[in-house]
N, C-alpha and C positions, 0 to 999 in steps of 0.2 A: 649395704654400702659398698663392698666390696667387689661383688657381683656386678652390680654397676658400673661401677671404674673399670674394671676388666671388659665387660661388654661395650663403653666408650674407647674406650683405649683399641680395640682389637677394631672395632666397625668404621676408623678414618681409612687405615692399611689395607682392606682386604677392598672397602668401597675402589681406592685407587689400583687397585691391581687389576679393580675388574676393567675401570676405565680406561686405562694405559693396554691392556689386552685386547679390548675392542679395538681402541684406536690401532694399533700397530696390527690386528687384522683387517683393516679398511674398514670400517664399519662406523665409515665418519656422513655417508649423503644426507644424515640429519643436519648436518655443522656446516653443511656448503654455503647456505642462505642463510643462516640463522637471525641475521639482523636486514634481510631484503625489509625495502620501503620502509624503513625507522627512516627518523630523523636525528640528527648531529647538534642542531641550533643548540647553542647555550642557554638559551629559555627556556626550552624542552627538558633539557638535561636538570636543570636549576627545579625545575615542578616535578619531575621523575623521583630526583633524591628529598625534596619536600615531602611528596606523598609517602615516599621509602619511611622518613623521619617518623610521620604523624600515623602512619601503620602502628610502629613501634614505642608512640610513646605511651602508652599505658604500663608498659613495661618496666 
């Protein structure tokens, strides 16, 4: 149990150190488009977090 919580606890901080170091060496031209030709509509978004929901409910 212990090991565990130590290995959660330690893998949020170093995951962000990695991301925040890419990022501040440019190493963003994945992030430029990231949401090119989505859609905004409120319908879309409303069945997006649906599907999100019904993913998870088993859970």
């Amino acid at each position: 149990m212990c090991v565990k919580s130590v290995t959660r606890t330690t893998q949020d901080p170093i995951s962000l150190a990695i991301c925040s170091f890419a990022a501040r060496a440019g190493d963003t031209e994945n992030l430029q488009n990231g949401f090119e030709d989505t859609s905004d509509s409120p319908g879309t978004v409303a069945i997006a977090f649906y599907n999100g929901l019904w993913a998870f409910d088993g859970w």
